[in-house]
C-alpha positions as CSV (number, residue, x, y, z in Angstrom):
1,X,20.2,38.8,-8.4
2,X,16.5,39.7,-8.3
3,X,14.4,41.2,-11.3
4,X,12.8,43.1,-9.1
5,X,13.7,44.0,-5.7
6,X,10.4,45.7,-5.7
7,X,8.2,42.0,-5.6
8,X,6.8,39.9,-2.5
9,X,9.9,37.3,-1.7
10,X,9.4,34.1,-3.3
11,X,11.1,31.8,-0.9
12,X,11.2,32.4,3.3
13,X,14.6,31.0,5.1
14,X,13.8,30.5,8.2
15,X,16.4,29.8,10.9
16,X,16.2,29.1,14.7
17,X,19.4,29.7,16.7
18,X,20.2,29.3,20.5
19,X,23.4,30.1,22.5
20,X,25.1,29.2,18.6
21,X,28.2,32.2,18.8
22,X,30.5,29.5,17.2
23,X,28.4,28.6,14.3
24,X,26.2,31.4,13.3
25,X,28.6,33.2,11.4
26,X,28.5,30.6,8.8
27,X,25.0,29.6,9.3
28,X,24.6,33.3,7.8
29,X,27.0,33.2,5.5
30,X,25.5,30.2,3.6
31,X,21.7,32.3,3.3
32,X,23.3,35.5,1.9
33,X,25.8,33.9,-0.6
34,X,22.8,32.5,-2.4
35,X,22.5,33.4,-6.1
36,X,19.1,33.4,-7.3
37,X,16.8,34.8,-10.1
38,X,14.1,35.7,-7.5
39,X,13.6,37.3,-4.1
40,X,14.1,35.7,-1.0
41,X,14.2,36.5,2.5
42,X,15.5,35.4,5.8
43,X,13.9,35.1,9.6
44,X,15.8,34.4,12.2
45,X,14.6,33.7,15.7
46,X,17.3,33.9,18.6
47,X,15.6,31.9,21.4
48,X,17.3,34.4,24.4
49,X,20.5,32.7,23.8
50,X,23.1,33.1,26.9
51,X,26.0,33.8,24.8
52,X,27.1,36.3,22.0
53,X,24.5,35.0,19.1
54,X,22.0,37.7,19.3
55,X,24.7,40.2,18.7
56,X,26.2,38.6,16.0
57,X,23.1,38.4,14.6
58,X,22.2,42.3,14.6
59,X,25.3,43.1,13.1
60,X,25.1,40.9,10.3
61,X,21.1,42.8,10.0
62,X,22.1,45.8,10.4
63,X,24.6,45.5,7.3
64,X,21.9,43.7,5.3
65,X,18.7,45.3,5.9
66,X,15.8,44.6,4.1
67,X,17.3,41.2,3.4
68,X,17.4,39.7,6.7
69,X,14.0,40.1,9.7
70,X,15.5,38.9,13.1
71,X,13.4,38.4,16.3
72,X,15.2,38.7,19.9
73,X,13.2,36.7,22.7
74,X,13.9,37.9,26.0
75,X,12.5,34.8,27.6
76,X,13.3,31.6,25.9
77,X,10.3,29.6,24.3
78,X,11.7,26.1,23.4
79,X,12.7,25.1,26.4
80,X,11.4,27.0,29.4
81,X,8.1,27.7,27.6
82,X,7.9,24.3,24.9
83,X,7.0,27.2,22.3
84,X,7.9,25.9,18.7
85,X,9.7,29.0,17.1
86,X,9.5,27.5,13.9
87,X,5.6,27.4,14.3
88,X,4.7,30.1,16.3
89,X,6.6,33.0,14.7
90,X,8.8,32.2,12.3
91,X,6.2,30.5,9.7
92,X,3.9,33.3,10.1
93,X,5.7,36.0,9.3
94,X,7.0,34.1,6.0
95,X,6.1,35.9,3.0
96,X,7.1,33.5,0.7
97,X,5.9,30.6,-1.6
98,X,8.2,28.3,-0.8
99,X,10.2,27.7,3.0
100,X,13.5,26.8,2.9
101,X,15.3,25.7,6.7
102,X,18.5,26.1,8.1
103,X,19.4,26.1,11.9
104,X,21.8,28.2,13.5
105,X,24.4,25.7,13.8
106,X,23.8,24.0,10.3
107,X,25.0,25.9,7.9
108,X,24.8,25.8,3.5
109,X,27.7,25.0,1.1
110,X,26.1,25.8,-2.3
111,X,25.4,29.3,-3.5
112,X,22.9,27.6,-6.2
113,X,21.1,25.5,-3.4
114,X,17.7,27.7,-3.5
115,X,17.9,28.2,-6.8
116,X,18.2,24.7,-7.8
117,X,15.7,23.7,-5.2
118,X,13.1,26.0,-6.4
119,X,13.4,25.4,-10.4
120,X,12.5,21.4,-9.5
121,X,9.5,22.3,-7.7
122,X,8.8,25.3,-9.8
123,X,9.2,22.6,-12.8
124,X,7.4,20.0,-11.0
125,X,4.0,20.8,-9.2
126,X,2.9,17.6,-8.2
127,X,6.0,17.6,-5.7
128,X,6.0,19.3,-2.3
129,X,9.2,18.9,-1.2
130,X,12.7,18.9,-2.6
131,X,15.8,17.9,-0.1
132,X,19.3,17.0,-1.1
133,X,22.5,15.4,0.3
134,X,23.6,16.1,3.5
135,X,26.8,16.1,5.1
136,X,28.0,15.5,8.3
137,X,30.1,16.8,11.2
138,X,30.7,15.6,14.3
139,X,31.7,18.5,16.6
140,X,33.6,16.4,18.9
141,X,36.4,16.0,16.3
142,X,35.7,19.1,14.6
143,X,36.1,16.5,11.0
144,X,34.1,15.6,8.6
145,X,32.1,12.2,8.8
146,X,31.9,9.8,6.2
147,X,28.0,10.0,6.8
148,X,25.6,11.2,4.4
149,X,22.0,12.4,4.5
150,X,19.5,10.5,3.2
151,X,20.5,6.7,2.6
152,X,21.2,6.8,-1.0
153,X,18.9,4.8,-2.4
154,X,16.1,7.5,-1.4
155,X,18.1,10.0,-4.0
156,X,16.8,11.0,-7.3
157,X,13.3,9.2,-7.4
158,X,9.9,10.2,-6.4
159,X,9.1,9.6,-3.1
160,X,5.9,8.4,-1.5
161,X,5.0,9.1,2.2
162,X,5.3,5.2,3.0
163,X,9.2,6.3,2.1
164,X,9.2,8.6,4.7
165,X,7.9,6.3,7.2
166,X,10.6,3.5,6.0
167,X,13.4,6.2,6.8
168,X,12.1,7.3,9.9
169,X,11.9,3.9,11.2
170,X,13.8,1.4,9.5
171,X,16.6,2.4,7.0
172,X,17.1,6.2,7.9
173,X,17.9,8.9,8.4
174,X,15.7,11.0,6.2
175,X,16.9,13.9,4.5
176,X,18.1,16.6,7.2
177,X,16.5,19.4,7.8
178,X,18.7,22.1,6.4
179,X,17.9,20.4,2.7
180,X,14.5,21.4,2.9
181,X,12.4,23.7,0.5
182,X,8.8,22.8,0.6
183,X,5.7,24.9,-0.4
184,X,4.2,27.0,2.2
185,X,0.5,26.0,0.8
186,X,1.1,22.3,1.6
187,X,1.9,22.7,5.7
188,X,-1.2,22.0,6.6
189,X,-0.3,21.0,10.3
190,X,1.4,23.9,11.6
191,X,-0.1,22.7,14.8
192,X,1.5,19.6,14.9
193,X,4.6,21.0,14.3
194,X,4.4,22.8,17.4
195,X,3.9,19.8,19.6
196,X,6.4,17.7,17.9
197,X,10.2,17.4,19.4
198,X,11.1,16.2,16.0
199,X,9.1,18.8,14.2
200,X,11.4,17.4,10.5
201,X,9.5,14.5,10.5
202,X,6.0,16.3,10.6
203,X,6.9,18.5,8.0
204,X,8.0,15.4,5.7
205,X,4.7,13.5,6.6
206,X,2.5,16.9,6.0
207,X,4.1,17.4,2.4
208,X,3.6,13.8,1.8
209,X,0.0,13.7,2.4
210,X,-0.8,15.1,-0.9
211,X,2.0,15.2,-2.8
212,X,6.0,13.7,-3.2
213,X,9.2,14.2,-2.2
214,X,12.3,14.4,-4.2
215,X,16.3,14.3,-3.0
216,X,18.3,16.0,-5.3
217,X,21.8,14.2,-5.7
218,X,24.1,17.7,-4.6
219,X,25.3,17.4,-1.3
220,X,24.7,21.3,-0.5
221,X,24.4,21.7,3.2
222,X,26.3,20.1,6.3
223,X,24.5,19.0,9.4
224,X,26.4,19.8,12.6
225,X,26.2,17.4,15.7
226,X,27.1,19.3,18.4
227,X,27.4,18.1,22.5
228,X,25.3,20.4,23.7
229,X,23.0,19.5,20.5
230,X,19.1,18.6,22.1
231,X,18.7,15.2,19.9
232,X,22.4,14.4,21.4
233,X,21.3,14.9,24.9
234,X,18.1,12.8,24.3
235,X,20.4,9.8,23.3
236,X,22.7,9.8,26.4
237,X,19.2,9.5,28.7
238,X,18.0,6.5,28.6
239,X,14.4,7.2,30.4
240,X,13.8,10.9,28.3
241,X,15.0,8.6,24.7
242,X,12.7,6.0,25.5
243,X,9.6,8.6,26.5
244,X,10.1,10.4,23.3
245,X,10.2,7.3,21.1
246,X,7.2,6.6,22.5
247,X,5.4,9.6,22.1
248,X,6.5,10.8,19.0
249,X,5.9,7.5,16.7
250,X,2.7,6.9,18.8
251,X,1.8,10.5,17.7
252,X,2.9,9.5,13.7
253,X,0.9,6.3,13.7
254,X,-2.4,8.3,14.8
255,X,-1.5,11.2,12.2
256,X,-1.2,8.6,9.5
257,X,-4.5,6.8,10.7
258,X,-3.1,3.4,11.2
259,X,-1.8,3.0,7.3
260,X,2.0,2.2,8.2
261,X,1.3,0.7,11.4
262,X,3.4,-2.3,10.8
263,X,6.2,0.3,10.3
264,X,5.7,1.9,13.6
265,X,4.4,-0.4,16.3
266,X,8.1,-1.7,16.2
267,X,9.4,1.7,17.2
268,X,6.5,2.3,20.0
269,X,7.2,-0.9,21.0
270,X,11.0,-0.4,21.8
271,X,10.1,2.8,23.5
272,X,8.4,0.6,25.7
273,X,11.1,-2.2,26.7
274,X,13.5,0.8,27.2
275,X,11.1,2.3,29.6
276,X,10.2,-1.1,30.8
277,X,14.2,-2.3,31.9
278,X,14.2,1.4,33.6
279,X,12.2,0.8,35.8
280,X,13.7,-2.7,36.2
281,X,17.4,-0.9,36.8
282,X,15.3,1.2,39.5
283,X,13.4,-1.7,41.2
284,X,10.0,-0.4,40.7
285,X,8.0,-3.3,40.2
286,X,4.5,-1.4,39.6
287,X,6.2,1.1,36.9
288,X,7.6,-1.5,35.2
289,X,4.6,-4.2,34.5
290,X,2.7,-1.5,33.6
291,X,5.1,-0.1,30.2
292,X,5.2,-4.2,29.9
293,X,1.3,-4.2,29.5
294,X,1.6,-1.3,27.2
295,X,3.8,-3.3,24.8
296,X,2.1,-6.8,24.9
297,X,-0.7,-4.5,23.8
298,X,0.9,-3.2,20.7
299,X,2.8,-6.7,20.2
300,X,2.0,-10.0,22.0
301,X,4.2,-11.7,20.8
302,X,6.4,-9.9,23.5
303,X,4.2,-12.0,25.8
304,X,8.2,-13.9,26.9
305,X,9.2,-11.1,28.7
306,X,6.7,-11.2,31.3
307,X,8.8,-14.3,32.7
308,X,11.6,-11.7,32.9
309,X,9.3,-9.6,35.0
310,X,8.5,-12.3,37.2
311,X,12.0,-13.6,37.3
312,X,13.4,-10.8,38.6
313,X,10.5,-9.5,41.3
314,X,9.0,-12.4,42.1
315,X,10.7,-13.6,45.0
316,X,10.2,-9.6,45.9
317,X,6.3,-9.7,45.7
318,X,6.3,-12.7,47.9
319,X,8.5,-11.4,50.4
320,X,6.4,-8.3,50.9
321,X,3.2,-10.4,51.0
């Protein structure tokens, strides 16, 4: 295991979980089966889950002490409070070079993953980053999906931050979350993190900045989409999907000063028609001409739907005039 149990970890897992009794088990599993020629730790943060996570949780620390450093809210944060835990206390308290990710429902299916991980970026200091394949299952049919995590064509070369952009907004998805180990030096933007609902993304831009990414070809964790999953719930509202588009590549484009604009004005710009036709659905005339002058000011060339707009509340207008 480690030459000396004695030494400062060199890598930090850190792991969120919320109301995950089903999965945790083997979200645990994966961290402690790791074989490795250096120390590591793990963090967990249980987010006052409802269910039986936070005592599955102190059993498996009580039989693995010194190993594993668990915090149990009382109060939620994510949600009730729109505390990052991954920000606010997990990162922190990391002692380690290098942070590697997993959330309680995701769960690892290498016991060389770290170790792997770690000798690229150990072997290669110009890169910030190292992910790998990504499996995926969809909880719904408790199977295996023939998706895979990144496209492959992002596997096995050095990656550039306009890369990351191109797979958050045109041929995605990046590389999930649960692939990450990334040096601690490089987050710079812990504070963005905190504000972001899609705090993988940041992370991926932040390493980027001043340095590369690289996908290692092992697929060595697996991705879990589950109903009550937030991203899931997100997608099946129309109003809260569109907001969030909205927000977060407007938020991206500003953090990147403008460089891949081109790359996400598209995406702002379909946060806004979706926004734009909800307010149409509801008949709110005012609500909706006003996300269809935010558009036309990203894109005028989107100028053709203002005749939709008057097509459909015209005769309206003039009726209440």
């Amino acid at each position: 295991m480690n030459k000396s149990e004695n030494k400062e970890p060199l890598l930090s897992i850190c792991t969120v979980a919320y109301n995950h009794e089903n999965y945790i088990n083997d979200c645990l599993k994966g961290l402690l089966n790791q074989k490795t020629n250096f120390k590591y730790e793990i963090l967990v943060h249980d987010d006052a889950s409802t269910d039986s996570t936070q005592s599955i949780i102190k059993e498996c620390e009580s039989k693995n002490r010194g190993k594993i450093r668990a915090i149990y809210q009382s109060d939620n944060q994510w949600i009730r409070k729109n505390i990052n835990p991954l920000s606010q206390f997990l990162i922190p308290k990391a002692k380690g070079k290098y942070l590697a990710l997993c959330e309680g429902d995701d769960f690892w299916i290498d016991d060389n993953k770290l170790q792997k991980q770690v000798d690229f970026l150990e072997s290669n200091p110009d890169f910030n980053i190292c992910g790998h394949v990504t499996g995926v299952i969809i909880e719904d049919n408790i199977e295996y999906n023939s998706e895979k995590r990144p496209n492959s064509k992002y596997v096995g070369r050095k990656l550039y931050q306009k890369d990351i952009v191109k797979m958050m907004t045109k041929v995605g998805p990046t590389f999930h979350t649960s692939s990450f180990v990334f040096r601690k030096s490089a987050l710079t933007d812990k504070n963005l993190i905190s504000k972001s609902t899609v705090g993988d993304y940041v992370i991926l831009l932040n390493m980027t900045n001043y340095g590369f990414a690289y996908v290692l070809p092992d697929e060595m964790s697996v991705y879990r989409k589950t109903i009550q999953g937030f991203s899931h719930k997100n997608e099946n509202d129309s109003f809260k999907h569109s907001r969030n588009k909205v927000k977060f590549f407007s938020s991206m484009n500003q953090y990147t000063s403008g460089k891949y604009k081109e790359l996400f004005n598209p995406r702002i710009v379909s946060g806004y028609k979706g926004l734009m036709r909800y307010y149409i659905e509801k008949k709110n005339w005012f609500k909706s001409f006003y996300y269809f002058l935010q558009l036309i000011r990203i894109d005028r060339s989107q100028m053709r739907l203002y005749y939709e707009l008057k097509g459909l509340f015209g005769d309206s207008k003039d009726n209440q005039g």
